[in-house]
C-alpha positions in Angstrom: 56.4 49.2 8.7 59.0 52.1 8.3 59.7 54.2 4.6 63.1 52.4 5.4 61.9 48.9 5.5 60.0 48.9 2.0 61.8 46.5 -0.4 59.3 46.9 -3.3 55.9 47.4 -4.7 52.9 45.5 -4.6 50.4 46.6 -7.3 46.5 46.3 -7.4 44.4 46.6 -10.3 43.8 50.6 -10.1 47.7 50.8 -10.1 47.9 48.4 -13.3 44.7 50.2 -15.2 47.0 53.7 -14.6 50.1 52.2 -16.7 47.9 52.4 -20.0 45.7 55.6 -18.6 47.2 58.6 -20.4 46.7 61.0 -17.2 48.3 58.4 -15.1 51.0 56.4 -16.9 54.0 58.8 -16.7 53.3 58.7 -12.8 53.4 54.5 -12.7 56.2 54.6 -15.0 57.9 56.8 -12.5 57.1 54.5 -9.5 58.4 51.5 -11.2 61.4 53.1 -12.6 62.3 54.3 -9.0 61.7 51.0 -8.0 63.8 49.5 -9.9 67.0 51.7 -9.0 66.4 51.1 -5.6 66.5 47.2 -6.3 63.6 47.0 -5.3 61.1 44.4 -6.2 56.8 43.8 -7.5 54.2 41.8 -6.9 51.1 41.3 -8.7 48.8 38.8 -7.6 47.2 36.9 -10.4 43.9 37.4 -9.6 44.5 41.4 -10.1 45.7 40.6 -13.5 42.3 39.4 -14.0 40.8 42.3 -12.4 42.9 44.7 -15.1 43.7 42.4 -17.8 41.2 43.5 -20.9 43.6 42.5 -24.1 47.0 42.8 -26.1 46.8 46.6 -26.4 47.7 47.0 -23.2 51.6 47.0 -23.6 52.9 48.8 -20.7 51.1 46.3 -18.6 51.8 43.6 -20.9 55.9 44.8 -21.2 55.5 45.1 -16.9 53.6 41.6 -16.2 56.1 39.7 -18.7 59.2 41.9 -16.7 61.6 38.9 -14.7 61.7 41.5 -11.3 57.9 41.3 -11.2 56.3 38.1 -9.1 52.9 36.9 -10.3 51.2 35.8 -6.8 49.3 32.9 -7.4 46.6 31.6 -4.9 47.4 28.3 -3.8 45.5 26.6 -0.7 47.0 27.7 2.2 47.4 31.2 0.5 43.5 31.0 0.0 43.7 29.9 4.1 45.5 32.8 5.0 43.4 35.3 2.9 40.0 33.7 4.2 41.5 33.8 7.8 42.2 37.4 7.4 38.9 38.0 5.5 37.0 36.7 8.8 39.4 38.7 11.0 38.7 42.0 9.5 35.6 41.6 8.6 36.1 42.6 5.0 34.8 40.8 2.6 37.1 41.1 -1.2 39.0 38.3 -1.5 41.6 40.3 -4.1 42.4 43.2 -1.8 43.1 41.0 0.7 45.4 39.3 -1.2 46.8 41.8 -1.9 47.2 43.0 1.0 48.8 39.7 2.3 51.5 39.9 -0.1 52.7 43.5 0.5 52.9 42.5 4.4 54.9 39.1 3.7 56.8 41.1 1.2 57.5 44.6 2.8 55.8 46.1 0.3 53.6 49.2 -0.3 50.6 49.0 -2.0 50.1 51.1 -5.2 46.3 51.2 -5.2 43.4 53.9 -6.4 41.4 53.1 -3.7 43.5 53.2 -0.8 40.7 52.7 2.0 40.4 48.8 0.9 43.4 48.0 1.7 43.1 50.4 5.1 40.2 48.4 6.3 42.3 45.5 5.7 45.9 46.8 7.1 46.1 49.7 8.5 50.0 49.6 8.9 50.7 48.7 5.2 52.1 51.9 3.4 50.3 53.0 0.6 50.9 54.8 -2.4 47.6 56.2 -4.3 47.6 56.4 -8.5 
């Protein structure tokens, strides 16, 4: 997938920890406020809100989850299918990167993650964009 092609952001739970981390949030903020310019769009799947959801003082990621250009991914069955499938075809094992994964390819996203080898191991092609 080319720079060109990218039509948005897909966010894992390192990338929604950073918008309430003082060392990282001015970086995120950035990210999504380019974004945004570009028209582009998010995805969040729900299961990463989980992940990175730990109460009401988290605003930026409150004010970002509750934002009408974000899309909450939810798991439904043959979403759970296609991440299994795709589990047993790379051999790796976390559900919620794989998910996430999954939506950034169906979505032409990059991936905004911390740990940027999980979702190598699960795409290799996906572009990716450490916090």
């Amino acid at each position: 997938m080319s720079q060109a092609s990218i039509v948005g952001l897909t966010l894992d739970a390192g990338a929604l920890i950073a918008l309430d981390l003082p060392s990282k949030a001015l970086d995120m903020q950035r990210r999504i406020d380019t974004t945004r310019r570009r028209g582009g769009t998010f995805c969040v799947p729900v299961a990463v809100v989980a992940q990175a959801w730990r109460g009401p003082r988290q605003v930026r990621l409150a004010r970002l989850l509750a934002s009408p250009d974000v899309e909450i991914a939810g798991m439904d069955l043959p979403t759970a299918r296609a991440v299994g499938m795709l589990c047993a075809h790379t051999g790796y094992p976390d559900v919620v990167d794989v998910h996430v994964a999954l939506c950034a390819r169906q979505r032409r996203h990059a991936v905004v993650t911390s740990d940027p080898a999980d979702i190598v191991r699960v795409d290799g092609s996906l572009p990716i964009l450490t916090v």
